[in-house]
N, C-alpha and C positions, 0 to 999 in steps of 0.2 A: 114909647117914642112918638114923638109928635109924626101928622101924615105930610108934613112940610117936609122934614128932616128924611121920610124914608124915598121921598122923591130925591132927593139931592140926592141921598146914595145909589140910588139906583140909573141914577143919570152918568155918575161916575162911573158906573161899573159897564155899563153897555159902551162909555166914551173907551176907557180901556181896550173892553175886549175888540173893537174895531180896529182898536192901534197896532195890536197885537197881532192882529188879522193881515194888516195892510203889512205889516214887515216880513211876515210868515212867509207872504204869497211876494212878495220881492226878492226876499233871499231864495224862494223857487225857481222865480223866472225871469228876472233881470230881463225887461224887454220880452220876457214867451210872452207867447197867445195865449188866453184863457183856455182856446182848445184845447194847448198842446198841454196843461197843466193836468192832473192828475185825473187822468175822464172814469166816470162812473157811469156816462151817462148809458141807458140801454137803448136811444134811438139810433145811436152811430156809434160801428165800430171802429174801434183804433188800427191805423195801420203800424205802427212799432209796439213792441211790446219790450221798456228802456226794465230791463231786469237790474236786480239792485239787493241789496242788503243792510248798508247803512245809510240812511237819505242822505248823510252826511257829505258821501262821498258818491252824490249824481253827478254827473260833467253837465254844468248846465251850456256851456260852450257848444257841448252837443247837439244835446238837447235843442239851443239855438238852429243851430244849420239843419237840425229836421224840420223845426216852425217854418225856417226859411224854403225849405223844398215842400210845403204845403204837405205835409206831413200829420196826422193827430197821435201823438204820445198816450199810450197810458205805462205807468208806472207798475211794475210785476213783484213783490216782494218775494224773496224767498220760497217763505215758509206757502204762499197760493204757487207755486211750482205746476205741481202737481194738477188743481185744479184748473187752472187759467191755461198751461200751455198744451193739455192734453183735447184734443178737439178743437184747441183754438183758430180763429179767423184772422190771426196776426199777418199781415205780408212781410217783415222784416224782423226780426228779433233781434236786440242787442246786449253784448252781455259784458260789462263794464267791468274796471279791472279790481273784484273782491274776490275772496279766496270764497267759494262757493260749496256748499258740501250736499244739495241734495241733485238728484240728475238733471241737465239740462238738454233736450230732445233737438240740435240742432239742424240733423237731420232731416226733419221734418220740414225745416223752416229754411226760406231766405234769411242767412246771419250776415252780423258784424261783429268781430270778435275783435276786444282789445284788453285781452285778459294774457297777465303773465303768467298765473297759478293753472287753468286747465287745460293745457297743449297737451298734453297726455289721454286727458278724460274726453276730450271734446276733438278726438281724434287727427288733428295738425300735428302731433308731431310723434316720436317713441318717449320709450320711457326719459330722457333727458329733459324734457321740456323744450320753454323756451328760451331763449337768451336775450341778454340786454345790453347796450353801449354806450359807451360816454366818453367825452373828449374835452379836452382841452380850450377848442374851438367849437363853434356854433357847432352843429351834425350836420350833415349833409348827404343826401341820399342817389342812389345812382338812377335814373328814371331816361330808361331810352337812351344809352349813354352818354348824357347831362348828368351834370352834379348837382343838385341840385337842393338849395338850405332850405334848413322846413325847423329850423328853433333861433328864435331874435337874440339869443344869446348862449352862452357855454354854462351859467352858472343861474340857478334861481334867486328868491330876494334874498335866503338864509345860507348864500354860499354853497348851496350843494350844486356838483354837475348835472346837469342837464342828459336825460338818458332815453332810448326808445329800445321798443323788444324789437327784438328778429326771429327768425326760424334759421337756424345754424341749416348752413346744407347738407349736414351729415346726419341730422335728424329731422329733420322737416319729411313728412308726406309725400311721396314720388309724384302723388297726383295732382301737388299745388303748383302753382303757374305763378313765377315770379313778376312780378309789375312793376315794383322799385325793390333795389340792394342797398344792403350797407355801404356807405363809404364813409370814413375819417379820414381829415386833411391830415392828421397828425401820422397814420400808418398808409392809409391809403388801397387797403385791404377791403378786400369785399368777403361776407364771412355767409351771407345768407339774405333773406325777403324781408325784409321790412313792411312789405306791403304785398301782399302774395290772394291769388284767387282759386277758389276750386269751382268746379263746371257740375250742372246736374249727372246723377249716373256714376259719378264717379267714388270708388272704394275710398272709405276715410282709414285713418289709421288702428281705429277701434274693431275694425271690420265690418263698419255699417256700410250705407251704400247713401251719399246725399242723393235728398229729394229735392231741393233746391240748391241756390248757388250760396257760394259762402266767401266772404273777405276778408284774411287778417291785416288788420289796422295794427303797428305796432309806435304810431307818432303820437304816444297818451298824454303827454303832458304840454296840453292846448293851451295855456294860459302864456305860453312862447309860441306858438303857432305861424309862424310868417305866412302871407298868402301860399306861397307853393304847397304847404301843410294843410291849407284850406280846400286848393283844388284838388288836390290828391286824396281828402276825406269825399269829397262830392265825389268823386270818379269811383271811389267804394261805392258809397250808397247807390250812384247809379246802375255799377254793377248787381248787386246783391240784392235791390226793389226792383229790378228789370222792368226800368222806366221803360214805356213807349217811347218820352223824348231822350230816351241815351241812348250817346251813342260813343260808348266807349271802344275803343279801339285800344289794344294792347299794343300792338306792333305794327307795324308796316312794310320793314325789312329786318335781315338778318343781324344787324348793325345794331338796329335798337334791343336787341336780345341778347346782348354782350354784358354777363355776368361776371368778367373781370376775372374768372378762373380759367386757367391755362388749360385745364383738364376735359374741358364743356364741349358740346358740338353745340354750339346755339344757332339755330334755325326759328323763323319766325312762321308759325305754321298760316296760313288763310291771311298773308299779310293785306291791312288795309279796312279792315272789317271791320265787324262788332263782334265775329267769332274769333276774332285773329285771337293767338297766343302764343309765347314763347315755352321753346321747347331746349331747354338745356341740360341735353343728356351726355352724363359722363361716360367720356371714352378712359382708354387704359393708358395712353400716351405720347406724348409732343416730340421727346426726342429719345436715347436710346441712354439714355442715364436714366432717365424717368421709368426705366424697367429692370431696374437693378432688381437682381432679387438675391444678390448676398451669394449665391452659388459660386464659387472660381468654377466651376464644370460644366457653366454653362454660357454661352455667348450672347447676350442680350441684346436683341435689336427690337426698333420701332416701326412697324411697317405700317403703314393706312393707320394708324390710331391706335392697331394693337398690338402688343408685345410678341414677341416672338422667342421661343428661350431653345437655341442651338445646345445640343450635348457636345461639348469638346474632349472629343477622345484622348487618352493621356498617353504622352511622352511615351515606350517600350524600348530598353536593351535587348538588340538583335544579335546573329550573324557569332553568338560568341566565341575568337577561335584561339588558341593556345600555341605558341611553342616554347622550350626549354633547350636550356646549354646545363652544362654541370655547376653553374655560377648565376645562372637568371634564368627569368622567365618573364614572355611577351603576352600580352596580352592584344586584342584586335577585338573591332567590337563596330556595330553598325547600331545608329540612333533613328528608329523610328518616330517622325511628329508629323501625327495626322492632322493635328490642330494647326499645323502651323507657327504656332508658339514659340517663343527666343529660348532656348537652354541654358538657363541659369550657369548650371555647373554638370560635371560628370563626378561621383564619390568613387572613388576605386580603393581594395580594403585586403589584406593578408593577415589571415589565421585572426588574431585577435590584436594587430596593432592598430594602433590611430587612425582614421580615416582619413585617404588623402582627395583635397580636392580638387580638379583637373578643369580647365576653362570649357565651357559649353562646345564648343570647338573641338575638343579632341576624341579622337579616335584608338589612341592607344597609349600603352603604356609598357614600358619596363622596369621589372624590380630585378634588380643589380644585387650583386654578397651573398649570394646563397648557397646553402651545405648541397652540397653533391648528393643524389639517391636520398631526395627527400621529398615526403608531399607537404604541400600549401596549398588551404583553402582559399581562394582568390573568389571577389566578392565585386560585382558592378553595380550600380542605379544610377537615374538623373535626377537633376530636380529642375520644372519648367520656370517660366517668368512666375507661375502661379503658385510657386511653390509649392506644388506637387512633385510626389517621390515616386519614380516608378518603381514595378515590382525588381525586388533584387535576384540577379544572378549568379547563383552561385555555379563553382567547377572548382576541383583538385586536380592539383598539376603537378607532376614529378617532375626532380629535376634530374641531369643525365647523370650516370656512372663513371666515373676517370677509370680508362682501360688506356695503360701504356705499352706500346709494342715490345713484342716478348717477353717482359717484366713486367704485372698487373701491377699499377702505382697508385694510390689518392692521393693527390697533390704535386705535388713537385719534383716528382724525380728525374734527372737530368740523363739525354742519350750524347755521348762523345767519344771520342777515338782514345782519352788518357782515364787515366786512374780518378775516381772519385773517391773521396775519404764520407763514406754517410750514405751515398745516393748511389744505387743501383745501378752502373751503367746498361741502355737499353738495345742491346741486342746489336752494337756498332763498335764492337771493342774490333781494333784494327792490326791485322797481321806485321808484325813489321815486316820492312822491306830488307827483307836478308839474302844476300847472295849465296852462294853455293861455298861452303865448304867453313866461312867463317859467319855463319846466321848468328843475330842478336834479335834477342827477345823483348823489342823494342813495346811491343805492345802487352805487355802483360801487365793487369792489372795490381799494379803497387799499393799495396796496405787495403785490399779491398775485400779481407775477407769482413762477413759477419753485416755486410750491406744491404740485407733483407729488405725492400720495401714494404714499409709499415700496410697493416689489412692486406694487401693484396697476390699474397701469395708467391715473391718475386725469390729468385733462385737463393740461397745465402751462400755465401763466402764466392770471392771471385779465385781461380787458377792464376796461383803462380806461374808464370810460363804460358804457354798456350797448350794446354792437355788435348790430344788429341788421341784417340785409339782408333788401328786400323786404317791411319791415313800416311804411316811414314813410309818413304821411300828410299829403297837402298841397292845403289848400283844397278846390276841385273838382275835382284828379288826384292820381293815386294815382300814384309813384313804383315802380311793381311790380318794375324792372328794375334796382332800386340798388345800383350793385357793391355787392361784399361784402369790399371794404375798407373801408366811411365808417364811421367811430365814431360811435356813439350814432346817435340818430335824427333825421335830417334830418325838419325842420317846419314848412311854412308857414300862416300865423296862427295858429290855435289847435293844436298842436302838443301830441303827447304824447312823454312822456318811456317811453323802452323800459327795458325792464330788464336790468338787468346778470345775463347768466347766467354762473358761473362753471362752464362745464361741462355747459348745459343747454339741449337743442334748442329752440328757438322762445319764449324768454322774454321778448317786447317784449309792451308794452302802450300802447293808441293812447288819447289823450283825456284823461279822468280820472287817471291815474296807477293804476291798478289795478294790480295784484302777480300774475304768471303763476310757477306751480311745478311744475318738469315732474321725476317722479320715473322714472329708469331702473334697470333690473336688471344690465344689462351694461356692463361698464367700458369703455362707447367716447367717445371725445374730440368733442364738438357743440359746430360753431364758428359756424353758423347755420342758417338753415332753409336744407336743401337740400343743407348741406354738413359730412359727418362721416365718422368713419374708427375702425376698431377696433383698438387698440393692443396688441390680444392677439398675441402673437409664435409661430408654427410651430414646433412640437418634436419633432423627428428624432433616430430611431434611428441607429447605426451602420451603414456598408454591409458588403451581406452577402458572403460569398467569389461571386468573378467564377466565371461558370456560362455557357459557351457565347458566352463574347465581354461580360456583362452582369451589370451588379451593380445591385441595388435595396437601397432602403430605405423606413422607411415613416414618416410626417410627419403628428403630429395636433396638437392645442391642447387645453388645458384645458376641460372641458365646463360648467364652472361659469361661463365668460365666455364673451363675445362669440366668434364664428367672426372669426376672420382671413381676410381678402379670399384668395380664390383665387389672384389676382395673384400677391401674396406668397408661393405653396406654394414650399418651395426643389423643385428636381428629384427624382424619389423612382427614377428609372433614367438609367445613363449605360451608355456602352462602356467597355470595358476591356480589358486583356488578362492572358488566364491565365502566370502566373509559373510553371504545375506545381507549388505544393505547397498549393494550393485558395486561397489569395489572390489579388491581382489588383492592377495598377495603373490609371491612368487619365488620362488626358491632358486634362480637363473640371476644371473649378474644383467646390471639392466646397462647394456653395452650402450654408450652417448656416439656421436660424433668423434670421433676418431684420428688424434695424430699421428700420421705413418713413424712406424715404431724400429726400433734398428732392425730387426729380422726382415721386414720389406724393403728397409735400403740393401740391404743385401743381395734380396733378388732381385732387385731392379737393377744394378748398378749404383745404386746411389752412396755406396760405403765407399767407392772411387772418394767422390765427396769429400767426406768425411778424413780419408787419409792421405791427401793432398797436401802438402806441406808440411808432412812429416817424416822424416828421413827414419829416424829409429823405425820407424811402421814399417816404410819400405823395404828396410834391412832383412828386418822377421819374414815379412812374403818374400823375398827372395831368397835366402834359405830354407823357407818351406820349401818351394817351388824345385831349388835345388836338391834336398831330400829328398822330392816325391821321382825327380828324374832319374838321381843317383838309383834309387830303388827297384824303379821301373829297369832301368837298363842292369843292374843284377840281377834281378829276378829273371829275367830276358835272357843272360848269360847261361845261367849257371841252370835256364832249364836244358838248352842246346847241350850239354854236356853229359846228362844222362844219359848212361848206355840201355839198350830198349830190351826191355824183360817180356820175352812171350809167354805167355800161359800156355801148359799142353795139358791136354782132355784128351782122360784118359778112360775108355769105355770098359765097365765094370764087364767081365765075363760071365 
């Protein structure tokens, strides 16, 4: 090659490489200073150290506004981390938004941090990181409570929203001091810092402790920048280069530290200053919903800012008190509410039927149709506004026995002066009114034998006539001695008519016809004066296992009637013999409960009873009676007649 031709090329290649040069260092610095452009030099140190990863993505925007604050950049790559930031003489460090993976010492340093990927690592915020926004409309930030726009538009050139980070207030650092909040036109929600500062000294979230001050910048996408976005980037750097000529002031009053949450105490600490700061510490409560905690037991209030949680005592069934008829039972009941509380309802409940339900209001209750000498378990609770049940009450309630005068009745049986056909009359059968000499037997009871009141022990069969022994009267003797078979009342001349008792001790009446009514409490059978029996029957237990050759048991009656004759007790021990496996046999009749058997109506009188409206009976006792007289008075004769036979003794010689 000719030495013409290698000058031409090489003329070319120097004109190149300067083109090359000149666009290189353009697309760097658009208007930077020489200075601020990549220094190497070692007479001057750099005050920012712009950390980085891809050159691609420097914010040269940035970068501007530091050339502009007379600032000198050097550029930190990654992979010199380590070497450059350890000992270094940096006064600012900033760490632009690339996902970064070797450590970065911010600590150390006065930061700017406008990084989405390490809030976690670079200790602003917990494990959630950071957050980011976007709207509709331009953004707009809350600063000193102004609103204030910091992006020229909602959308960039390729249609995407327009977005900045925050530190969400639930995760962000306790010890970052908000400067601007989020706000959207579109919600209007304030969610966390947008622009947030930490102070020297103070614990990061990693657990280190800054050694300088630190600023998150979260308005990254400078290329929409409106001035306010401008001055709110200088008011960082001012802070975090702790310029001699700044003089940043956070707050001033309590007003400008109004972070838009209901929950906050915001107070403006050192207002007015370059130390001022906002202090927006969360209380527990504004109103007394805002302390709900889901408990119905307990009464939520808000006092001074903090919750208060009242235990509301629960509703109790008091006082619970009982009475009964032989047909109902009452119930009465006192509601204890400590709470205060409205009573929903009162549940009131018998044995296992339906629950009934009774207005908050009430206090009692009756249940009505109920069996005679019976128990029911009766069952009370409440339940409050809060539907809450209190504890339930239970009680067993008997209901009463039907005891009919003179005649023990269950249910219905009728007391009246005439003949009932079915129903017992009660001790009120009425003498008639019979004069002397021609008495009618007005009140005897007609067709009323065999009227036994059902269960209750009541006399059976009514007297024809009014049976009376020992009460008739005659002329100037008194018959005191008259069986107590003769119906009605034997009478000579003026003669009174007895009365017919159905069931009632000593009912005659002598003379006038007068009416005698003898009322008893015990269901025993009165068949005349002198002669009566109680119908109540012996009620034995089981026998117990044979024990030593003997087995007992035990034998009572009803205490509501009559005692049953002792006579009657069946055996309450016998002999036995043990079988060995605690049982026993017995060779002895195992006597039950006992109906009075004809041989006791005999000696009771009670066979009177029994032959009462029997004429052929009466025939036969009266020719007995006549026989035993006839006898008697022979026997009586014919001994008077015997001539008297002495005996002579006569002494042997």
């Amino acid at each position: 090659m000719k030495k013409r031709d290698i000058l031409v090329v090489l003329s070319i290649g120097i004109f190149l490489a300067l083109g090359v040069s000149g666009i290189y260092a353009l697309s760097l610095g658009n208007d930077v200073n020489v200075n601020i452009g990549i220094n190497n030099s070692e007479n001057k140190s750099a005050d920012v150290a712009y950390l980085y990863k891809s050159e691609k993505l420097i914010d040269n925007n940035i970068v501007k506004l530091f050339n502009n604050s007379g600032l000198i950049v050097e550029f930190v790559n990654e992979k010199d981390f380590e070497k450059k930031l350890t000992g270094g003489n940096y006064n600012v460090i900033f760490v632009g938004d690339e996902r970064f993976y070797k450590n970065i010492p911010i600590e150390k340093y006065n930061s700017i941090i406008t990084n989405y990927y390490l809030g976690g690592e670079l200790g602003i915020t917990d494990r959630d990181g950071v957050s980011k926004l976007s709207s509709r409309e331009p953004l707009n930030v809350n600063f000193k409570g102004d609103y204030l726009q910091v992006y020229t538009s909602a959308i960039d050139s390729n249609r995407n929203y327009l977005n900045y980070y925050y530190l969400d207030k639930n995760n962000k650092v306790k010890t970052l001091m908000r400067y601007a909040g989020t706000y959207s036109s579109g919600s209007g929600s304030n969610f966390g810092d947008v622009i947030s500062f930490i102070e020297k000294g103070k614990i990061l979230g990693n657990g280190k402790t800054s050694e300088g001050r630190v600023c998150f910048y979260g308005i990254v996408q400078s290329d929409y920048w409106t001035e306010n976005a401008k001055r709110l980037f200088d008011d960082c750097l001012a802070f975090s280069s702790e310029s001699q000529d700044s003089e940043v002031i956070i707050c001033s009053a309590n007003l400008e530290c109004n972070d838009g949450i209901n929950k906050t105490n915001d107070i403006c600490i050192n207002p007015g200053t370059t130390s001022s700061f906002c202090s927006n510490e969360e209380f527990e409560c504004v109103n007394d919903l805002s302390c709900n905690d889901n408990n119905p037991n307990t009464r939520d209030s808000c006092v001074a800012n903090s919750c208060s949680y009242e235990i509301i005592e629960e509703v109790s069934i008091e006082d619970v008190k009982e009475s009964s008829t032989a047909n109902s039972i009452t119930i009465n009941f006192s509601v204890i509410n400590p709470g205060n509380l409205s009573i929903k309802n009162i549940i009131i409940k018998k044995n296992n039927d339906s629950s009934i339900s009774l207005s908050g209001s009430s206090r009692n209750y009756v249940f009505n149709n109920l069996k005679p000498s019976t128990n029911y378990t009766i069952s009370v609770k409440s339940k409050d506004s809060l539907d809450r049940e209190s504890d339930e009450v239970v009680l067993v309630v008997s209901t009463k026995a039907v005891v009919i005068n003179g005649n023990s009745s269950s249910g219905n049986s009728t007391s009246g002066s005439n003949s009932s056909s079915g129903n017992s009359s009660s001790g009120n059968s009425t003498s008639g009114s019979n004069g002397s000499g021609n008495q009618t037997n007005n009140n005897s009871s007609s067709g009323n034998t065999g009227n036994s009141s059902s269960g209750n022990n009541s006399s059976s069969g009514g007297s024809n006539g009014n049976s009376s022994s020992g009460n008739s009267t005659s002329g100037n003797q008194t018959n005191n001695n008259s069986s107590s078979g003769n119906t009605g009342n034997s009478s000579n001349g003026n003669n009174s008519s007895s009365s017919g008792s159905n069931g009632n001790n000593g009912g005659s009446s002598s003379g006038g016809g007068s009416v005698s009514t003898t009322t008893t409490s015990q269901p025993s059978v009165s068949l005349s004066p002198g002669f009566s029996f109680c119908s109540t029957l012996w009620e034995c237990s089981e026998w117990e296992s044979c024990i030593n050759g003997q087995q007992t048991r035990t034998c009572t009656w009803d205490q509501t009637k009559c005692k049953p004759e002792e006579a009657l007790r069946p055996k309450e021990r016998q002999a036995c013999t043990d079988d060995g496996n605690g049982g026993g046999s017995s060779d002895e009749e195992d006597v039950g409960a006992q109906e009075p058997s004809g041989g006791n109506l005999a000696l009771t009188g009670a066979a009177i009873r029994d032959l009462a409206g029997k004429p052929a009976t009466w025939i036969v006792i009266i020719l007995l009676i006549g026989i035993i007289v006839g006898s008697v008075y022979y026997y009586n004769k014919n001994k008077s007649s015997v001539p008297e036979v002495k005996a002579k003794i006569v002494k042997a010689k």
